[in-house]
N, C-alpha and C positions, 0 to 999 in steps of 0.2 A: 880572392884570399880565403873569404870562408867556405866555397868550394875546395880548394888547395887542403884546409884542414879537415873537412870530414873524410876527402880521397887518403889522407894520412893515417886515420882514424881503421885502427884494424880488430878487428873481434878477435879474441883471445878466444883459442880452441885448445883443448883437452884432449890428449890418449885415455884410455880408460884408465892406465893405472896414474896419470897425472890425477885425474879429476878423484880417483878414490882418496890418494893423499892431499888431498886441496879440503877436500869434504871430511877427513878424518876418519873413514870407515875403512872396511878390507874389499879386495876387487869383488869376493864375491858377494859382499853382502850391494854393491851396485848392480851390479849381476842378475842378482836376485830384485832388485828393484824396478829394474827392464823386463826382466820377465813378468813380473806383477803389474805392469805397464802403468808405476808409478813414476818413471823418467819417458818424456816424449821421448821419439826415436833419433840416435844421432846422424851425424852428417857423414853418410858413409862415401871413401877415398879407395875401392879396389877392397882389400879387407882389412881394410881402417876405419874405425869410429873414433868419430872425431864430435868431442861436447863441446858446450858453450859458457858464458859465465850462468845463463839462462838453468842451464840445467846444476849448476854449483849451486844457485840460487833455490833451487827446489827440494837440492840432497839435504841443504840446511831447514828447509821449512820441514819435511819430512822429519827431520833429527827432532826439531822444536815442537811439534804436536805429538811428537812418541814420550818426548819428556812432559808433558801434559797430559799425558793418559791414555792418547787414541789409540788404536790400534791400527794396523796396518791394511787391515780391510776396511776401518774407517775412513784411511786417510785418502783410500783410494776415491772412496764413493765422493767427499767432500771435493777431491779434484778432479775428480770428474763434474759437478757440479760447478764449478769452478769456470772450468774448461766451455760448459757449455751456456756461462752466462753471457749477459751481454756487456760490450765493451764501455769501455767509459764516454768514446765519440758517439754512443749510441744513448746515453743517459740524458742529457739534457733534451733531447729531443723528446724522446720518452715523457719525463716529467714537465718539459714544456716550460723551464726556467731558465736554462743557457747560466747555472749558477749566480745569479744577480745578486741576491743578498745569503741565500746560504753558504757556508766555509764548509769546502768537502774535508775528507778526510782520508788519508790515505796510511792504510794499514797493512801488515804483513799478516799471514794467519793464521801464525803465532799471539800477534796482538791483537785479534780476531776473536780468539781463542781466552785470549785473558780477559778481554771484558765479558763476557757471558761462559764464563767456565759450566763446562758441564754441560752447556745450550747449545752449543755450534755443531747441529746434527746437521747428514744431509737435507732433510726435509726442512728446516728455520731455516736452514741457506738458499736452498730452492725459493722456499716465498720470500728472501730478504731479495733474490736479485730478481723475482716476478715483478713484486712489487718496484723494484728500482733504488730500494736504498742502497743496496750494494752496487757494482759493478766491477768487472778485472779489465787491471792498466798494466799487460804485461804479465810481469811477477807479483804483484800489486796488486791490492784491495782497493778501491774507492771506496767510501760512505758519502753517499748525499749532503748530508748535514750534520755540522756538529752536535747541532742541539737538539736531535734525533738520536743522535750515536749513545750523547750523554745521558739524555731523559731514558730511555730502552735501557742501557746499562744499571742506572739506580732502579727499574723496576726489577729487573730482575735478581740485583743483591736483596729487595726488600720481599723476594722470596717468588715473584708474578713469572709462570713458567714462560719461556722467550714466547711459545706459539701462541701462545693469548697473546701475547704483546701485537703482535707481529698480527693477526687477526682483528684486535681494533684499531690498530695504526690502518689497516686496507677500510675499515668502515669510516673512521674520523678523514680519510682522506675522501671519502664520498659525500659525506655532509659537506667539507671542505671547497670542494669543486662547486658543490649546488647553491652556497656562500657567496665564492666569485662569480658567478653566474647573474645573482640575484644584483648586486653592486655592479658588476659590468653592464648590463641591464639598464639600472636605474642611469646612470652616468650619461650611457647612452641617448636615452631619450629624453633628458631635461638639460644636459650640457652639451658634449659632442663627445665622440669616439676618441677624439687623441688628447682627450683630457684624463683619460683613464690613470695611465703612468702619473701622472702631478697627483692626483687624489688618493693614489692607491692607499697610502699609512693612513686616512681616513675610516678603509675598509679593514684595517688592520685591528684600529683602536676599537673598532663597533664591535669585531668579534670577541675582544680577548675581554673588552667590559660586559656584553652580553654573558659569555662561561665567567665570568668572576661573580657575575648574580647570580647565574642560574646556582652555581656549587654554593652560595649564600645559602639559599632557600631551599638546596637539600640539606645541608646543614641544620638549617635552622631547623627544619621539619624533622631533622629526626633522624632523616632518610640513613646516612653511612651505607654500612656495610648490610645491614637490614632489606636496605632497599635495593640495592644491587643483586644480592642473593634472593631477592622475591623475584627482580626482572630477569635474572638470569635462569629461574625456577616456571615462572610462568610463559618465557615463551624463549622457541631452540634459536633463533637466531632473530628478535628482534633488536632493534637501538635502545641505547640508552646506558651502553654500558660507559663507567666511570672514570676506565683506565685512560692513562693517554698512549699516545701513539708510539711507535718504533722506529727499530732500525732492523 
């Protein structure tokens, strides 16, 4: 039976002048789109181009970042970045979670665009899908995490350019790793290896109360903004910076 319905199940394909009136633009500003090899190439039939909703789908994304400001040579480069990141069945490997406890997010990039207005250059898109908080499903954005998406978003209305974000989000995730490491480790050798999973919110609560002292006792001391701007003055790329992590 559910064989029976996906053999049913038929892609809806476009003439050029359907998919211009579908997208609301005139044939040759699609035209002009192909040519700027801002639409993949369609499905040619003898000399017939034949689109998809795939490409309906991106004449609208295109419409939505030109009404946001981008330009057309921006939007190129962003999807081409896009294009050449990696897939979503590629992320969890990558990051080595398989989603467990974080809630991805799946954005258009138009709404990509709206959480870091002004920031969704090619280069912060580059390091967002290096790093793996991005990923393309499709027509589709993934995000890692939501409370990456979220936390990276409020820094950056509180004024913290996306690359800095995005810059100590890759170092908090090296400390990060050298954390689990250390508690994997310990687990290891005084309980067993498949105790890991049962204790892990153990390793969780150790870290988030250790950073709730440590930011005490810059507090206390004085440190702020003071301190930040001495460590960030005193040396080009060592730790300690304040910020939290990204997306």
């Amino acid at each position: 039976m559910a064989k029976e319905e996906t053999q049913a199940k038929t892609v809806r394909e476009y003439r050029t002048e359907e998919l211009a009136e579908a997208a609301g633009i005139p044939v040759r500003t699609l035209r002009f789109y192909r040519e700027r090899k801002l639409l993949p190439p369609p499905r040619r039939e003898g000399r017939i181009a034949w689109y998809d909703d795939h490409h309906l789908a991106r004449l609208r994304t295109i419409a939505g970042l030109l009404e946001r400001g981008h330009t057309l040579g921006g939007i190129a480069e962003l999807t081409a970045a896009f294009e050449s990141g990696r897939d979503v069945g590629q992320l969890g490997e990558l990051l080595g979670i398989g989603w467990s406890e974080e809630t991805p997010v799946r954005l258009t990039p138009e709404a990509l665009s709206d959480y870091f207005e002004g920031e969704v250059t090619p280069e912060n898109l580059a390091a967002s899908l290096d790093l793996g908080y991005l990923a393309v499903d499709g027509d589709a954005i993934v995000h890692v995490s939501r409370r990456l998406l979220d936390v990276s978003s409020a820094l950056v209305r509180e004024g913290v350019p996306l690359a800095a974000v995005l810059e100590t989000g890759r170092r908090v995730r090296e400390h990060a790793d050298a954390m689990a490491l250390l508690f994997t480790e310990l687990i290891s050798a005084h309980i067993a290896p498949d105790a890991l999973a049962r204790l892990r919110p153990l390793a969780k609560s150790v870290v988030e109360a250790e950073l709730t002292m440590a930011m005490d006792r810059l507090l206390a001391s004085g440190g702020g903004a003071g301190t930040a701007a001495g460590t960030a003055s005193g040396s080009g790329s060592g730790s300690g910076s304040g910020q939290a992590p990204s997306s």
